[in-house]
N, C-alpha and C positions, 0 to 999 in steps of 0.2 A: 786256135791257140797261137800264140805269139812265138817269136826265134826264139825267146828263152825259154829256157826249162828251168824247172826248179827238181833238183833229183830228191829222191825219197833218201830221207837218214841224215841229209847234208844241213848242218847249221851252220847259223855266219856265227863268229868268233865276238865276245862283245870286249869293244875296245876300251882300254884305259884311258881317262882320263889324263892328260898330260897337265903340269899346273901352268897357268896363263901368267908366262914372263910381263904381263904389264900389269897384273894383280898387284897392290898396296894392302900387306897384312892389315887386322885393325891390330892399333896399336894397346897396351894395356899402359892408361895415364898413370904414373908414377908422382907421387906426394911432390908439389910444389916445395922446392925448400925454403922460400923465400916469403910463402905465405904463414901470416900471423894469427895463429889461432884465436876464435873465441873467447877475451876473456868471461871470467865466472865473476859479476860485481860482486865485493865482501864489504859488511853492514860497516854502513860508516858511524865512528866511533861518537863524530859530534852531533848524530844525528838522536833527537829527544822522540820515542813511541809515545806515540798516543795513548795518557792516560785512559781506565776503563772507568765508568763512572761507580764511585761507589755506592753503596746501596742507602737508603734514608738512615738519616742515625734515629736509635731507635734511645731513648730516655731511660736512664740509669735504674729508673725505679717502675720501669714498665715493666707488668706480668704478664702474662695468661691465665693464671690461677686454676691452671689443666693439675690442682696436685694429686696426689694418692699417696700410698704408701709404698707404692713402686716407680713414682714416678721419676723420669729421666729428662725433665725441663732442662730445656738450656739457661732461663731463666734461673734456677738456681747457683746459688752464691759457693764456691768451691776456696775455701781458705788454705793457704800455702802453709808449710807445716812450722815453717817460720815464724811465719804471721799468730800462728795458734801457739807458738811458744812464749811469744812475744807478750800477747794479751794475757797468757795465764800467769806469766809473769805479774803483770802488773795488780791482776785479781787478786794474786799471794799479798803484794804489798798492803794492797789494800785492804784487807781483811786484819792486818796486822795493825794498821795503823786506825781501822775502824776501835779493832779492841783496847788500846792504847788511850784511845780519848774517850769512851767510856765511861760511867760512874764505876767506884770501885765494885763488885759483887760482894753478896751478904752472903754469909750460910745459909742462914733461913732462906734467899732469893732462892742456890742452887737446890738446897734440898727440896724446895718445893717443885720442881722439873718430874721428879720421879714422880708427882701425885697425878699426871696427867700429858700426856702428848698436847696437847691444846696449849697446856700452861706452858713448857716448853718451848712450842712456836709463836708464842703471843710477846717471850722475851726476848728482843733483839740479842742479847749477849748470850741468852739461849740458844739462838738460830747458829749464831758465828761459831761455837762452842761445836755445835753438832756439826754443823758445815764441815770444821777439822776434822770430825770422826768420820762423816760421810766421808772425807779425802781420802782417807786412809784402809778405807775401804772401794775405793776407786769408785764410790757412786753418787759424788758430792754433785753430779748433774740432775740428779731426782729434788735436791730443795733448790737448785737453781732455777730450775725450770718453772714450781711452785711459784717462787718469789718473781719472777717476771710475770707471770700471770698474773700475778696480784695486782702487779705496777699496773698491768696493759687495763685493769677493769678501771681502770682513776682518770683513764685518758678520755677525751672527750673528742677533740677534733680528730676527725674521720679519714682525712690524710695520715695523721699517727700511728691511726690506730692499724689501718691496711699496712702500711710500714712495719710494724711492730708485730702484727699478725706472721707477714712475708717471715722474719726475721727469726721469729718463735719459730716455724716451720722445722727452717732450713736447718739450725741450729740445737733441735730436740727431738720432732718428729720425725722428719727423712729418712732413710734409711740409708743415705749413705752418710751424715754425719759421725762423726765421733765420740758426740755425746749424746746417739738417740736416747732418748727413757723409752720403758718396756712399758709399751700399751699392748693390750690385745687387738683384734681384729674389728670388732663393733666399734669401740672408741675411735677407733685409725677411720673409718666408717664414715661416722661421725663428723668427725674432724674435715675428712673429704668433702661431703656436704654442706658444711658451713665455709668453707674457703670460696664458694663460689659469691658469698657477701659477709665478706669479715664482716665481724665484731669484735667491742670487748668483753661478750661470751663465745667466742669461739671454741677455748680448750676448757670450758667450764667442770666439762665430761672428764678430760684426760688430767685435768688439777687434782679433781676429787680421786682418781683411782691412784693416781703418784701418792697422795696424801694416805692414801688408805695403808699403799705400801710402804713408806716410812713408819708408818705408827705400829704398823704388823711388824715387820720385821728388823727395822733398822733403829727402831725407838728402844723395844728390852736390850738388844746388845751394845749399845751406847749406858743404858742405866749400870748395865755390869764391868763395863771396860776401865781398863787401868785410868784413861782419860778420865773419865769422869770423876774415880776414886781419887786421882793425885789435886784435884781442882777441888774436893771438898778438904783435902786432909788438908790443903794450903790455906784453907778460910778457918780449919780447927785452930781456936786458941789452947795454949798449951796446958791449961788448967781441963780443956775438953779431950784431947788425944790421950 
């Protein structure tokens, strides 16, 4: 064993660190003030974005001919409520000044109406005459509808006709229109089916049941109505009243 001893129970004390006078803290850098932040560019005013290309123009009288009776074509023609004032305006004119230029009507002409719904729509101033009373019963679009049909079987070029087809559609059968007529569900049917190659029978089906319903039920209340009594009493001579 060595001079030294180490005694039982005795520890060395552990010394403290003293901090070292030549130590340089680090420092914590504090915000230059002199430095210029970042700017954020903002969109310059004269600068023109690049147009996005628009899509092909698609032709004013191009369909799909997807129709039904529920259909939600965007192809379909949606009239401003203006625009539908506007036209019926000019309708009213026209029917006034249709009657106007006219031959006079006879008694015998009108009296002969009541012997027949046929005889009735075969006489233009018969048609015009009902027309008012259909107005007035807010369903003067069931012989409009009629009579454009009629027009459409006379056409012959097949551009027209598709046109005039579209047009009947949008304007009678839709069902968002305003002046649908009341088909039932086979005719509406029907009609679906033959829109996929107009013609000028397409509504042949839905003419004949408007026609049926005018003569059922809109034909005797027109033969009774004040209308039709003040338009014979005015052709009575007074040797006849």
């Amino acid at each position: 064993m060595g001079s030294e001893r180490v005694e039982m129970g005795e520890s060395t004390p552990t010394r403290t660190l003293e901090p070292d006078p030549t130590h340089t803290p680090t420092r914590t850098l504090e915000p230059d003030p002199t430095h210029t932040p970042t700017r954020t560019l903002e969109p310059d005013p004269t600068h023109t974005p690049t147009r996005t290309r628009d899509p092909p123009h698609t032709p004013a009288n191009a369909c799909c001919f997807c129709w039904c009776c529920c259909c939600s074509c965007s192809c379909l023609t949606v009239r401003s409520a203006k625009e539908e004032k506007t036209m019926t305006t000019i309708s009213e004119e026209q029917e006034e000044a249709d009657i106007e230029q006219m031959p006079q009507l006879t008694l015998e002409e009108v009296q002969s109406w009541a012997e027949s719904f046929e005889r009735l729509m075969k006489n233009p101033q018969g048609r015009l005459h009902f027309q008012q009373f259909l107005k007035s019963e807010f369903s003067e679009e069931n012989l409009k509808f009629w009579l454009i049909c009629e027009d459409l079987k006379k056409q012959t070029n097949q551009t027209t006709v598709e046109q005039t087809v579209k047009q009947i559609y949008e304007d009678y059968v839709s069902v968002k229109s305003p002046k649908e007529v009341s088909l039932d569900s086979r005719v509406r049917q029907v009609i679906h089916n033959k829109m996929q190659d107009p013609s000028s029978c397409t509504f042949d089906e839905a003419q004949l049941q408007i026609y049926t319903l005018m003569q059922r039920d809109s034909f005797p209340r027109f033969m009774n109505s004040s209308m039709y009594a003040d338009l014979l009493q005015g052709l009575q001579t007074p040797s006849e009243s």
